[in-house]
C-alpha positions in Angstrom: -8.8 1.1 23.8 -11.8 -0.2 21.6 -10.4 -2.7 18.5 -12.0 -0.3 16.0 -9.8 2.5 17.4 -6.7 0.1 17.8 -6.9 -0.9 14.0 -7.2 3.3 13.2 -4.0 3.7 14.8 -2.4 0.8 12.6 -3.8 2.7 9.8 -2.8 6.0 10.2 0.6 4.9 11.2 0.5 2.5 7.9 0.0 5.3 5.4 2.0 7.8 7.2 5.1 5.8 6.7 4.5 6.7 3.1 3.4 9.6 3.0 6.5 11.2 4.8 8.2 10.6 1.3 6.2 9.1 -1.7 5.3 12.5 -2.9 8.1 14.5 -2.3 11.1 12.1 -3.1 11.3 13.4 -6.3 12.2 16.7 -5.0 14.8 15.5 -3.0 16.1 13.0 -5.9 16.3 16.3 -7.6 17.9 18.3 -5.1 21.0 16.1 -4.9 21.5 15.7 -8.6 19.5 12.3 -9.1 16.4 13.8 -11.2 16.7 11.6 -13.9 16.1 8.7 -12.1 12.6 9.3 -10.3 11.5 6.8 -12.7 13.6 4.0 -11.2 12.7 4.5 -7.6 8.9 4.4 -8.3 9.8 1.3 -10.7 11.6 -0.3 -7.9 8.5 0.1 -5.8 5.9 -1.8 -8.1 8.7 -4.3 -9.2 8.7 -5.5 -5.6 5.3 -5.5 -5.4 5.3 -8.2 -8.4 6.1 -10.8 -6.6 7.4 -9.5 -2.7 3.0 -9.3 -1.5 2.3 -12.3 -2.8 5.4 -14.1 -1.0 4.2 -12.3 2.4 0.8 -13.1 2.0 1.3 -16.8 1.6 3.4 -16.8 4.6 0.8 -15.0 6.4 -1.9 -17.4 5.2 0.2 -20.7 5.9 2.7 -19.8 8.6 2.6 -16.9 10.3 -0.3 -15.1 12.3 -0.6 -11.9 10.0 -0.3 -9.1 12.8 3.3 -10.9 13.8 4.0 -10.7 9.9 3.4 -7.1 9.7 5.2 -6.0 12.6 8.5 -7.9 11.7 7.8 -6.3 7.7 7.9 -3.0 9.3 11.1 -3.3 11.7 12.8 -4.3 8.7 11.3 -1.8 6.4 11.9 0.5 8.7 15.9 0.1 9.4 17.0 -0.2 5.8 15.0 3.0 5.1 17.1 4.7 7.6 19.8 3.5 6.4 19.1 4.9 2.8 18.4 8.2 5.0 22.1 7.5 6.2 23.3 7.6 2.6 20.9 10.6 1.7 22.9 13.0 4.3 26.2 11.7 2.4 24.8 12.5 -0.9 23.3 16.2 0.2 26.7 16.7 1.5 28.7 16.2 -1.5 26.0 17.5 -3.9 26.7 21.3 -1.3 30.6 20.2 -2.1 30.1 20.1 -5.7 30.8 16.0 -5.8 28.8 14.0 -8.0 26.1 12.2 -6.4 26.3 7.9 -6.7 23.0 7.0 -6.8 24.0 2.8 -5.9 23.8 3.1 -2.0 20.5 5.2 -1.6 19.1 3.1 -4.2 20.0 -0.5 -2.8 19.3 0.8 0.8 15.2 1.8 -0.5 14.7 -1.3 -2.5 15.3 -3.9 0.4 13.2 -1.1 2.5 10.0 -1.3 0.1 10.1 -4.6 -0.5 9.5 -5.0 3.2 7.0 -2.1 3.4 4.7 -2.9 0.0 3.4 -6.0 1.1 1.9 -4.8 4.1 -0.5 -2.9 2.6 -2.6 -5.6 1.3 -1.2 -7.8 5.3 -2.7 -4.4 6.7 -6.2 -5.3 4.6 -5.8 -8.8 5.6 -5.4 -8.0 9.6 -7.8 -5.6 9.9 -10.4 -7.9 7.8 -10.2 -10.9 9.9 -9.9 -8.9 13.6 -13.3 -7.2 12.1 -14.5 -10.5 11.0 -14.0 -12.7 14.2 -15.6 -9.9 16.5 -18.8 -10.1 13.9 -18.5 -6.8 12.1 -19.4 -6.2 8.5 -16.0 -5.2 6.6 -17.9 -3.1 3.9 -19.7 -1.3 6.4 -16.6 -0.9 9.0 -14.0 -1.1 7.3 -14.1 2.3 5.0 -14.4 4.7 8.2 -11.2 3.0 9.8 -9.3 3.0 6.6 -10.2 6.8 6.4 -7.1 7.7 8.9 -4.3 5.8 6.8 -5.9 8.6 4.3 -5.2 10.7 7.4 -1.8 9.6 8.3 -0.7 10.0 4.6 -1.7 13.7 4.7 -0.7 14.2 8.3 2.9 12.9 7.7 2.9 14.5 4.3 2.1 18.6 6.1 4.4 17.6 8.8 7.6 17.3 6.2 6.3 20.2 4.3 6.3 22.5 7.0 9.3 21.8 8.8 11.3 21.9 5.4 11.7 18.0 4.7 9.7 18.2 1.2 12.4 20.1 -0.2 9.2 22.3 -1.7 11.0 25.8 -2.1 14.3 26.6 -3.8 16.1 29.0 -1.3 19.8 29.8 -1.0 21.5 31.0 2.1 25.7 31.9 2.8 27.3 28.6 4.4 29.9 29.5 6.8 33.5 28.3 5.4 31.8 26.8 2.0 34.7 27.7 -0.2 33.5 25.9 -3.4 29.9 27.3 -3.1 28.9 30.5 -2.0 25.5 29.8 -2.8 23.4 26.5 -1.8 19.7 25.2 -2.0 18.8 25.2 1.6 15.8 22.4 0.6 18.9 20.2 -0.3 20.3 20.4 2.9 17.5 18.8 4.5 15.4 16.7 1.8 17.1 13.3 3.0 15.2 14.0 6.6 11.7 12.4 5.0 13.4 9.6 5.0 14.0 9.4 8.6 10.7 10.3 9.6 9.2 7.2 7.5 12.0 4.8 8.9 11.1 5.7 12.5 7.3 6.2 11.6 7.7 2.3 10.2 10.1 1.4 13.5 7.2 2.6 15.8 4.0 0.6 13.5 6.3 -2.1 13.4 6.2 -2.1 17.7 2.7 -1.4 17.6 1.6 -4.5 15.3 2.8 -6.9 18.0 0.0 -5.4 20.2 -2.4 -6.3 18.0 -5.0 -9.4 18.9 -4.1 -12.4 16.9 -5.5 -13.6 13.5 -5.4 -16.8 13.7 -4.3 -19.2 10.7 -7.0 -20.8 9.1 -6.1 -24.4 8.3 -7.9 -26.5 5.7 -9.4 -29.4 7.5 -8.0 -32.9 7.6 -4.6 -33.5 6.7 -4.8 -33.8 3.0 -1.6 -33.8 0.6 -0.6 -29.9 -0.4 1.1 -29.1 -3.5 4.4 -27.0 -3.3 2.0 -24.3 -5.0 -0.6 -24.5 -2.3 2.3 -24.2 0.5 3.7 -21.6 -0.7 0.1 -19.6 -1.8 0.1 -19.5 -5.3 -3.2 -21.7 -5.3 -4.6 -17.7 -5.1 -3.7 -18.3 -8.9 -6.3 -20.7 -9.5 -9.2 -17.1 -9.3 -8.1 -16.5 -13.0 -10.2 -19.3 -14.1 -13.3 -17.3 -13.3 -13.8 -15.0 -16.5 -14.3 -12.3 -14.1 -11.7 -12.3 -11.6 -9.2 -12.8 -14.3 -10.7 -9.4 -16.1 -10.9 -7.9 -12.9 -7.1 -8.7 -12.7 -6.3 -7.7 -16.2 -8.0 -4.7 -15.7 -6.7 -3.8 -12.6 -3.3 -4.1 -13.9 -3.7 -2.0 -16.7 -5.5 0.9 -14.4 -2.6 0.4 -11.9 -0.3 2.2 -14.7 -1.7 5.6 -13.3 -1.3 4.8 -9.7 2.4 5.9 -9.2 2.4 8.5 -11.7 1.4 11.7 -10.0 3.2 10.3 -7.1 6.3 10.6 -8.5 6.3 13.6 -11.0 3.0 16.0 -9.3 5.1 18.0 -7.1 8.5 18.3 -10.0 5.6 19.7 -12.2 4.0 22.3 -9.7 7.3 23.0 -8.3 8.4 23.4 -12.1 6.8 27.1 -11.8 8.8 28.3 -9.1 11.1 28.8 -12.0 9.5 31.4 -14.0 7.6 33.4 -11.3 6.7 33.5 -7.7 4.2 31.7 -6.4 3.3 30.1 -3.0 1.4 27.2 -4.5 4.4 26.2 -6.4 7.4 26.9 -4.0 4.4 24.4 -1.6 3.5 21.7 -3.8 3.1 19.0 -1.3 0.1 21.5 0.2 -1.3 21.7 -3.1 -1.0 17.7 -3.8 -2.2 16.7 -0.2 -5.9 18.5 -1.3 -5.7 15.0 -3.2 -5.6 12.9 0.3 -8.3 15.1 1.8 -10.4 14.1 -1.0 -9.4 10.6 -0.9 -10.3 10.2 3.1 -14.1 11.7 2.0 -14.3 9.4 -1.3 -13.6 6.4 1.7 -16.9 7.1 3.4 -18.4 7.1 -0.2 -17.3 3.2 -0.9 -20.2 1.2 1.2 -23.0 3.6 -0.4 -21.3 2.9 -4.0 -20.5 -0.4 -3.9 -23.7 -1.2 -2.5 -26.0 1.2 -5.0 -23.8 0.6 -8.0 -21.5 -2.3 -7.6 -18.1 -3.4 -8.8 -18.1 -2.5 -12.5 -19.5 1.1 -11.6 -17.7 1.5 -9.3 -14.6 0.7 -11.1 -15.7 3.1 -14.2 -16.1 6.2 -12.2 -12.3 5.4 -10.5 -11.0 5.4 -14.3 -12.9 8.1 -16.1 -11.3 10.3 -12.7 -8.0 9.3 -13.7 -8.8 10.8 -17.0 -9.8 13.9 -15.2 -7.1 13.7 -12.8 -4.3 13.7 -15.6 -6.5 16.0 -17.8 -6.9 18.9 -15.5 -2.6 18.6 -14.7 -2.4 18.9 -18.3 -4.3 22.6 -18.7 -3.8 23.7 -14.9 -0.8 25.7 -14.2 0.0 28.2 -11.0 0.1 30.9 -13.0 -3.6 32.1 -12.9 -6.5 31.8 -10.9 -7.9 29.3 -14.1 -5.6 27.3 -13.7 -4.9 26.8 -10.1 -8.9 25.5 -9.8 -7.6 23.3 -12.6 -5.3 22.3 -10.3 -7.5 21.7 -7.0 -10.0 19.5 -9.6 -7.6 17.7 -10.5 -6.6 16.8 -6.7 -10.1 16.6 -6.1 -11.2 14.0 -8.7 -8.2 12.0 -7.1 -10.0 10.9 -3.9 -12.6 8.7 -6.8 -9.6 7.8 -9.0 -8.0 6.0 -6.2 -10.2 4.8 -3.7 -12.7 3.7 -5.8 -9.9 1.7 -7.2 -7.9 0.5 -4.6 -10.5 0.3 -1.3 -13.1 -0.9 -3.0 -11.0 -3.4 -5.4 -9.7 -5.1 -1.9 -13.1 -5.4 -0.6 -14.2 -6.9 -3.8 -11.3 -9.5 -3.6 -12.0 -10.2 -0.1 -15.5 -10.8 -0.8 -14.7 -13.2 -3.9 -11.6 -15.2 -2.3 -12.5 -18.2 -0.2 -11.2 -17.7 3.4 -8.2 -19.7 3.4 -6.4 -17.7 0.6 -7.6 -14.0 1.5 -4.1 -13.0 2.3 -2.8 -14.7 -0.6 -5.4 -12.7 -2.8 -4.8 -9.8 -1.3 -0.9 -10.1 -2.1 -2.1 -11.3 -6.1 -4.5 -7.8 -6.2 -1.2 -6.0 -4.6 1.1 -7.4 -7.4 -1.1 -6.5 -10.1 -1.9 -3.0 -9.5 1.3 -2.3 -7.7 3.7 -4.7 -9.1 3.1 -5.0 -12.7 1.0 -2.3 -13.4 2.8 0.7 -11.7 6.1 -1.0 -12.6 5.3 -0.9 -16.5 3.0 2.8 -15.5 6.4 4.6 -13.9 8.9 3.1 -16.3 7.1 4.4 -19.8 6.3 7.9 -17.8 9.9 8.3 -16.9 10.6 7.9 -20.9 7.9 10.3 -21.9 8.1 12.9 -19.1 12.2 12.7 -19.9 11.1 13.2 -23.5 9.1 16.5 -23.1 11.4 17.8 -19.9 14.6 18.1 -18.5 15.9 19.0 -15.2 17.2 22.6 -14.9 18.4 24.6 -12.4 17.0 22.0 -9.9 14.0 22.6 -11.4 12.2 20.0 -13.9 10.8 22.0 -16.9 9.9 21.7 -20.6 12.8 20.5 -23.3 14.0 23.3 -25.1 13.0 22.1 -29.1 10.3 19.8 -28.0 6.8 20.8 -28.4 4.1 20.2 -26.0 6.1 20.5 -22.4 4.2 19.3 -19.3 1.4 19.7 -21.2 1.3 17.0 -23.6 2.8 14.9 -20.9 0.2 15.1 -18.7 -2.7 14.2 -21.7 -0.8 11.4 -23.1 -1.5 9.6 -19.7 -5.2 11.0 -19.6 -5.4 9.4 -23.2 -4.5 6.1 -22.2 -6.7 5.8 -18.9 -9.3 7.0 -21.2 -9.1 3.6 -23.5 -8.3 1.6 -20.6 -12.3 2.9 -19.2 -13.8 2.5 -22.9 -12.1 -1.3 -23.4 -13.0 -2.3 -19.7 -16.8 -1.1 -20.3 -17.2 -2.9 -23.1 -15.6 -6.5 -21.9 -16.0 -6.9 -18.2 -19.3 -8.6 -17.6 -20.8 -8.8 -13.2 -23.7 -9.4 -11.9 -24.4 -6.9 -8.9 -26.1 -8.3 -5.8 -26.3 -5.8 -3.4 -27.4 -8.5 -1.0 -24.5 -10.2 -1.1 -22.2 -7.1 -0.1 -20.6 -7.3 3.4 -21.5 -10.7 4.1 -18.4 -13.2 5.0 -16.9 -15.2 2.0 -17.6 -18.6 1.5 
């Protein structure tokens, strides 16, 4: 097998892990009376991401070969997610009893799981960067194409749990033989907590698979000069914020990384929101609907080396935030109630493919470029906890308050407050609002220099 198809497999396999769940957990939070917390889980993702990436990428950069690292991150990541699928089946089955649901065991059992699986993510970046590097290919050229089918993977895993009734998409009842207390049930709730299997066995398999991998071998400063407990341990990657425009690139990407987790963890409540009032297949299948967002983000991929190339970073950076304006705009006035609004609702998954890649992809070649080579890993994991850590840990949090403030979960069903104006609505504009002065400020201050000569080529 050539190494360009060995690394698409690690990708695929990388983003289908979370795809089997990231889009549809709310569903199934909702499904076994947990709704309100959404928020938390999607919190508890990007507060691991503060500070778990940068701890994993110092270790890969000082200690341990990266494609070792990310094998042993996803055997771990991997078993405690299926044990919080473990605890899932306990809650569905006392949420068809009538029991109240505790949400403490599913909850600790996912935290320890993604703060194994969030750094490797950026260790992913990192592997496939230096196995592309040392066999003398150019990352901004080769690199998009093979990240494509984690783009690939993500949808693939997230149709696969839609269609055999893991999404918990539809709201359906059916008789349950002996069910004395019930004679009515969702039949989505009885088998929501199964995405969580298939991304604990999807991470058990990647986890295998990274051992297979060629090596990436530590690169070692030369001589044996004195290293500070800060060096050891990788926070030297630090020492980029006292270039004016790494540290705005930072900044920036923190405050854009507010948006990231946002439509991952209230898109499918909202489309599935309008099951409620009518029939319609596009909201009893709101993972289909949301995927159209990760077919648009595998062809926005292919786009990066063009744009980054043509416009550079700042451009490129722009067009990713003026689409999250679009991509929270068009949620805002789309509905699946007319044939208006469900194109509303395609743009807006359409316009995601810029919003994020252009963000994310091209934000990791740009740090990989701009890192020296003994750090990359560590710069990687610094890029990871912005965006990720802080950003969608501050993003989720305030959404939770705000989509709590506008809705409330009904019938399992998420839909507008009763005596509160605006509804999904004005949720979804506040958010378009604020990634709308995030693109004004960052056009105004961040200040590059485009080489397109310089693109591609190895860092210093």
């Amino acid at each position: 097998m050539g190494i360009k198809l060995r690394l698409v497999v690690m990708n695929f396999l990388q983003f289908a892990v979370w795809g089997s769940y990231l889009v549809c957990i709310g569903n199934f939070l909702g499904r076994v009376g947990l709704g309100d917390y959404i928020s938390w889980f999607y919190v508890a993702q990007g507060v691991v991401s503060i500070f778990m990436p940068a701890i994993i990428g110092a270790i890969a950069d000082k200690f341990v070969e990266p494609q070792r690292l990310l094998g042993i991150s996803h055997l771990t990541a991997g078993l405690f997610m299926l044990a919080a699928a473990w605890f899932g089946y306990e809650a569905t089955m006392q949420t068809l009893a009538g029991v109240p649901t505790s949400i403490t065991p599913i909850f600790t059992a996912y935290c320890l799981s993604v703060a194994f699986y969030m750094p490797t993510i950026a260790l992913s970046n990192t592997v496939a960067f230096s196995i592309l590097k040392n066999r003398g290919f150019d990352t901004v050229k080769d690199f998009p194409p093979i990240r494509v089918f984690g783009t690939v993977g993500f949808i693939a895993a997230m149709w696969f749990v839609n269609f055999v009734g893991f999404g918990g998409s539809a709201v359906q009842t059916q008789n349950l033989e002996g069910a004395e207390t019930l004679a009515l049930v969702p039949m989505a709730a009885q088998f929501t907590y199964m995405q969580l299997i298939v991304c604990g066995a999807l991470g058990l398999l990647l986890g295998l698979y990274a051992f297979s991998l060629p090596a990436c071998p530590i690169v070692r400063s030369a001589g044996k000069e004195h290293k500070s407990l800060a060096q050891r341990l990788g926070l030297d990657a630090f020492v980029l914020f006292k270039q004016r425009k790494m540290a705005l690139f930072f900044i920036f990407s923190m405050l854009l990384g507010v948006s990231l987790q946002i439509t991952n963890g209230y898109a499918t409540p909202y489309i599935n929101s309008f099951a409620a009032m009518s029939e319609s297949w596009f909201a009893e299948n709101p993972t289909l609907l949301v995927s159209v967002s990760q077919v648009s983000e595998a062809l926005c991929i292919l786009l990066i080396p063009f744009c980054l190339k043509r416009f550079g970073i700042k451009i490129v950076m722009l067009m990713a935030m003026f689409a999250w304006v679009l991509r929270f705009g068009f949620f805002g006035i789309g509905t699946t109630e007319s044939t208006v609004g469900i194109v509303l609702l395609f743009l807006s998954c359409i316009v995601y493919g810029v919003a994020f890649d252009f963000f994310n992809v091209s934000g990791a070649l740009f740090v990989e470029q701009e890192a020296a080579k003994p750090m990359q890993a560590s710069a990687q994991g610094l890029f990871m906890l912005m965006t990720n850590g802080i950003g969608a840990s501050v993003g989720t949090w305030i959404a939770g308050k705000i989509v709590s403030h506008y809705c409330s979960w009904e019938g399992g069903y998420l839909v507008a407050r009763e005596g509160v104006a605006g509804g999904w609505p004005a949720t979804w504009l506040v958010f378009a609002g604020y990634a709308l002065v995030v693109a004004v400020v960052f056009a105004l201050v961040f200040r590059y220099k485009h080489n397109p000569e310089a693109i591609g080529k190895a860092s210093r």
